[in-house]
N, C-alpha and C positions, 0 to 999 in steps of 0.2 A: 978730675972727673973721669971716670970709667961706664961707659954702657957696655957690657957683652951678653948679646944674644945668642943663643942655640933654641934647636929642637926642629930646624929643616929639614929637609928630605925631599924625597919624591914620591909618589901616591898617584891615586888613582882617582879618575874624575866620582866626586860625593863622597870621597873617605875624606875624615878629617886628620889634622896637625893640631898640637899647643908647640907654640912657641914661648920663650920667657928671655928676660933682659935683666939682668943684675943690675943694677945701681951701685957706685960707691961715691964716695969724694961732693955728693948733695945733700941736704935735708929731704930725704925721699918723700919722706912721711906730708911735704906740705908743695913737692913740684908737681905740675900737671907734666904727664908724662903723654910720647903721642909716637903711632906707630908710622911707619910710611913704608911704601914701597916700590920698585923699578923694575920697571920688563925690558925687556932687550929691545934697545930700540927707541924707547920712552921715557921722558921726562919722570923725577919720582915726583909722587903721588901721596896724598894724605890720607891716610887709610881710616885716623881715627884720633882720639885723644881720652884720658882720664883722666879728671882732676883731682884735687885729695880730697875732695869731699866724696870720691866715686863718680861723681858725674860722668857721663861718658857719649862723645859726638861719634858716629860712625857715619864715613862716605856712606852714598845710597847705593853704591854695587856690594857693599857689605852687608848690609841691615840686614839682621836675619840669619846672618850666616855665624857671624864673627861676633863674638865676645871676648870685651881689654874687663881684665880685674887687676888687681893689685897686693900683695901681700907686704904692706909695710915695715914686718916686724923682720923680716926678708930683706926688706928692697928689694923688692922683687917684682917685674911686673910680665901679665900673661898676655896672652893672645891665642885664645881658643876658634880656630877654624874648621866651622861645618861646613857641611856640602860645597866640594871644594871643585872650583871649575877650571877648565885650562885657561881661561882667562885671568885666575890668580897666580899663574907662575911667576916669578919675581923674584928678588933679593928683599927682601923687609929688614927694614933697623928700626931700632928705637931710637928716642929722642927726647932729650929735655930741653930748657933753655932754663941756665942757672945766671945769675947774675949779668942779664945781658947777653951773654952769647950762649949758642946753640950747639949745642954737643950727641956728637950721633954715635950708635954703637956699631959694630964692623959688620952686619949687616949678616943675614942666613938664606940661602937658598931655600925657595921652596917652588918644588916643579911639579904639576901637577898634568898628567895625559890623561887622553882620554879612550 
């Protein structure tokens, strides 16, 4: 199983990032996939989840801002962030959990000043 995220950077407080996370080696099309993320300093944190029906839970410092979709035909899953605050500076990975255990992808900067 492979998760590799890209699409990090740095920006500026209320521009937005997509980030996205390939999939291989799962049945994409039927894992609920889920994003999280780590600040310097801090515990990580569960940013959010999609399921394959689409469903989709977001922490409440997110609502609003951030949007998970998913392009199954891809494996591919996004992570569109709006108004982006310096309180979402972090490392974000992806994550599944495939047959029991929990498989994370290598994680992407995203620094956000203000």
């Amino acid at each position: 199983v492979q998760l590799q995220a890209c699409g990090g950077g740095s920006v500026q407080t209320r521009e937005s990032l997509r980030l996205s996370c390939k999939a291989s080696g799962i049945n994409f099309s039927i894992n609920t996939m889920g994003w999280y993320r780590q600040a310097p300093g801090k515990q990580r944190e569960l940013v959010g989840t999609i399921g394959s029906s689409h469903t989709t839970n977001y922490a409440d410092s997110v609502k609003g801002r951030f949007t998970f979709s998913r392009d199954n035909a891809r494996r591919t899953l996004y992570l569109q962030m709006n108004s982006l605050k310096p309180d979402d500076t972090a490392v974000y990975y992806c994550s599944t959990r495939f047959r029991g255990r929990d498989y994370w992808g290598q994680g992407t900067q995203v620094t956000v000043s203000s």
